[in-house]
N, C-alpha and C positions, 0 to 999 in steps of 0.2 A: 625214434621219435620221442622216445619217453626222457632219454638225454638229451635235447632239447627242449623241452615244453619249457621247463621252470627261466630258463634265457629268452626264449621265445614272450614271457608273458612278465619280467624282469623289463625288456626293451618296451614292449607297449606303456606298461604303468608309467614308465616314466616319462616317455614321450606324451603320453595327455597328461600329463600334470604337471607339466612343462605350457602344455596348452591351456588350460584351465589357471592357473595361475598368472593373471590380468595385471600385479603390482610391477613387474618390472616393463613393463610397454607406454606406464606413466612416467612423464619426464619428471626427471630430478625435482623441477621447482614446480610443478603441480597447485597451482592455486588454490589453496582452501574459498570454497563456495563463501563460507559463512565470511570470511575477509576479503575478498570480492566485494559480496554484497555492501561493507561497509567501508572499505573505501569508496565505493560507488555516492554511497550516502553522502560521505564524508566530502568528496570533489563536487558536487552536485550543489548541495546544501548551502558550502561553505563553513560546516562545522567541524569541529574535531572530537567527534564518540572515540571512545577509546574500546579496545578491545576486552573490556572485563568480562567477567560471568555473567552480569546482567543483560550488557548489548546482546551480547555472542549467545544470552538464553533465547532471547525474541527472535533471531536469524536461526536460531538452528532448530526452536521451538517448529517452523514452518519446515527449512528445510527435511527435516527428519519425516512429516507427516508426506503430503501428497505433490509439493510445490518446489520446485528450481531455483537457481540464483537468478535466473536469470526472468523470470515471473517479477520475483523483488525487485530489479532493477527497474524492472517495468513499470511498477508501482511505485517504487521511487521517482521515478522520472516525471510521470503522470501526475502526481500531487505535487512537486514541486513546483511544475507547469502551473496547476491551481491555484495552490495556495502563497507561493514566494511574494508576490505581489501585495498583498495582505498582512499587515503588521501582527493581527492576531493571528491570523490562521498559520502563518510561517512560524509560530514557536511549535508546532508539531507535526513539525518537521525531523523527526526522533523514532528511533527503535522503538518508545515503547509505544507511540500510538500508532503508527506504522505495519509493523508485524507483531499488534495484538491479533489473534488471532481472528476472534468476531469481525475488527475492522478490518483488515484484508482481506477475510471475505470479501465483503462489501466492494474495496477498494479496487480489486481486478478485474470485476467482469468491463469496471466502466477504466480501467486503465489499458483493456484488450478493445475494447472500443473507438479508444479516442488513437489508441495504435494502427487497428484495422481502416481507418478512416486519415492513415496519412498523419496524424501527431500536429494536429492544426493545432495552432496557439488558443490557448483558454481565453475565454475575455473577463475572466477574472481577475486579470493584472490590468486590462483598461479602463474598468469599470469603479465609479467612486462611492465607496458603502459612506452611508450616514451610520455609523458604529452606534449612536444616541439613538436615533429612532429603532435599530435591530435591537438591541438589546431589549427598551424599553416594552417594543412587541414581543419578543422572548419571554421576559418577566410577563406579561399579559395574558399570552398564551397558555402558558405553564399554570402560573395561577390559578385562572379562568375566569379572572377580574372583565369584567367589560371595557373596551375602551370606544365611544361611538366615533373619533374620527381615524378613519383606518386609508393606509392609500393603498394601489391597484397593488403596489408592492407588497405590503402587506396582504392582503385579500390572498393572493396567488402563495405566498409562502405559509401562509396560516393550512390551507387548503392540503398542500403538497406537505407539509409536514403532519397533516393529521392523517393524511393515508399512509405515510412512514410508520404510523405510529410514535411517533419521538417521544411523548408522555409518559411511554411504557420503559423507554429504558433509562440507564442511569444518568442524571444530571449533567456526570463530563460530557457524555458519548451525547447526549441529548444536546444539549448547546451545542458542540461540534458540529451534530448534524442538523442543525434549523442555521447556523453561521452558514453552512455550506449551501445549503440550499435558496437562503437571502443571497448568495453569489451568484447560483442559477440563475434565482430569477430577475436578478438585476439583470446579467446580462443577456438574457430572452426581450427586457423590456426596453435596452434601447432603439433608438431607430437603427433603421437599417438592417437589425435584426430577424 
């Protein structure tokens, strides 16, 4: 027995390390997640990000942490849905507001949302923003100038962004998100709705 053991445990080692070793059961052309994600982008969109440090930081900044390629796409998919329709809102349509981190938080529970429910078309592509009066209530808002004629639109977006918080955070991320939320409730308020 003792002239076998070292053959005996020679065959095992190598047979699980043979099993343990996952690289070769990956085919050849194996997708990279992070280029996935951006071509996704990129067909989606209609843009052409390129593969530098910068993009490839914001995709892999998420991937590497707790989140999938395939989460992103999701969230790709789901803001384009919102936002393409929107002249303003479709320049950020980008890696870096996209998969900043903060805003993807945000951006997936209500992209696993709108997915669980079927992937209904947003009515933010049917709905007509008066870009002059949002703004001018944004500026209003923010300030904390008074303005006495305010309409149901405003009333309901002043409301819902001051339980957001939006004051508290930065200026971009703040106009982004009172932009987005004037989309909401635009389209809560037509008929039929």
């Amino acid at each position: 027995m003792g002239g076998n053991a070292p053959n005996f445990l020679l065959g095992d080692y190598t047979e699980s390390t043979q099993r343990d070793c996952q690289a070769d059961e990956l085919p050849d052309d194996f997708p990279d997640p992070a280029l996935r994600v951006l071509k996704h982008l990129n067909l989606t969109t209609k843009a052409d990000f390129r593969d530098g440090k910068t993009t490839l930081g914001f995709i892999n900044g998420l991937l590497m942490g707790e989140y999938v390629a395939d989460e992103l796409i999701l969230v790709i998919d789901h803001r384009t849905a919102l936002w393409s329709g929107d002249s303003k809102m479709s320049q950020y349509l980008c890696p870096k507001t996209l998969f900043n981190f903060e805003n993807f938080e945000g951006y997936l529970p209500l992209a696993r949302k709108w997915d669980g429910e079927g992937r209904q078309p947003l009515n933010s592509q049917s709905v007509e923003i008066d870009t002059d009066e949002r703004d001018r209530a944004y500026r209003s808002f923010t300030s904390g100038t008074a303005r006495t004629i305010r309409s149901a639109l405003e009333v309901a977006v002043r409301k819902s962004a001051a339980q957001a918080g939006i004051k508290n955070h930065p200026p971009d991320r703040a106009k982004q998100q009172w932009d987005r939320i004037w989309v909401d409730c635009a389209s809560r308020e037509q008929p039929g709705e």
